[in-house]
C-alpha positions in Angstrom: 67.8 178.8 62.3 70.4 177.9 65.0 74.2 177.6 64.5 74.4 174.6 67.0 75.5 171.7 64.9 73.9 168.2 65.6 76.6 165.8 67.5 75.9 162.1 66.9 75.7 160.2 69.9 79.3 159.3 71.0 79.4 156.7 74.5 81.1 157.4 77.1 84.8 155.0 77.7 83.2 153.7 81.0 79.9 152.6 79.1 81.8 151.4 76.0 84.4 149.4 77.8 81.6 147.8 79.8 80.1 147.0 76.2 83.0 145.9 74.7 84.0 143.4 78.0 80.6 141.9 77.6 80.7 141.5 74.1 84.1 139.7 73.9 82.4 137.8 76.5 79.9 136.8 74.4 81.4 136.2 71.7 84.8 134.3 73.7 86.7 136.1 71.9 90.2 137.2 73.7 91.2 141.4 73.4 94.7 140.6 72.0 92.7 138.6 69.2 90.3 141.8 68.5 93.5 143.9 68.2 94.9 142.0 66.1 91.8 141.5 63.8 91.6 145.1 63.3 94.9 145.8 62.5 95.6 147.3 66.6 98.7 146.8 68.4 98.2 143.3 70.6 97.7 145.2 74.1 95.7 147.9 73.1 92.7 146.4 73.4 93.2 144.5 76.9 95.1 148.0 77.9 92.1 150.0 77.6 90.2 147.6 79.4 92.1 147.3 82.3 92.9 150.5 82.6 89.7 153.1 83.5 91.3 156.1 82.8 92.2 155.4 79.8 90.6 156.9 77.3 90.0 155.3 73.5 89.7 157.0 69.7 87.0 157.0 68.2 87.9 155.3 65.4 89.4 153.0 67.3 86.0 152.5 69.1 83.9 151.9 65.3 86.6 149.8 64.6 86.0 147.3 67.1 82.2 147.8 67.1 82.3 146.9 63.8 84.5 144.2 64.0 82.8 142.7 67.1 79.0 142.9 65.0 80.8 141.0 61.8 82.0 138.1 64.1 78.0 138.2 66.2 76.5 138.4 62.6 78.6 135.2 61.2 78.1 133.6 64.3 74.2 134.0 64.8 74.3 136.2 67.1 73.5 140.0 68.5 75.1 141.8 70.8 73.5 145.6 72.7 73.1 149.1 70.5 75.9 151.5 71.8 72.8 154.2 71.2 71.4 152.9 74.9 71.4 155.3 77.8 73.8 153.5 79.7 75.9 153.8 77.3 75.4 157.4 76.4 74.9 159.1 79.7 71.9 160.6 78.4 68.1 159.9 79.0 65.9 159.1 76.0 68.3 158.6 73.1 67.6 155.3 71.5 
């Protein structure tokens, strides 16, 4: 039996802020309005997006994840898994 502990899939800032543009996107939904709706300071979430080397939490990144899928759900909409490759930097993870 190995020692090596299973990591869940984490995506990278690059990949995620690319997700997260093109989910607020979708959904027209501003990044000070996101903050706000998860309890964030206003400019945190337009920071970290205009800022690549900034780094996020992740906490702060389920946060908005989940935040962003309530609003797609309510609205009738999907938006992209965070599990793809792109996202992940890694080659086969679904």
């Amino acid at each position: 039996m190995s020692n090596e502990r299973v990591r869940p899939e984490i995506p990278v800032s690059d990949a995620f802020r690319k997700w997260l543009s093109s989910a607020l996107s979708a959904l027209d939904i501003k990044p000070a309005s996101l903050a706000v709706e998860i309890g964030a300071s206003i400019n945190s979430v337009g920071a970290f997006l205009r800022d690549p080397s900034r780094d996020i939490r992740l906490g702060r990144a389920h946060e908005i994840e989940r935040q962003l899928r309530r609003v797609a759900r309510e609205r009738g909409k999907s938006l992209p898994s965070l599990r793809a490759p792109a996202l992940t930097g890694k080659a086969g993870v679904s």
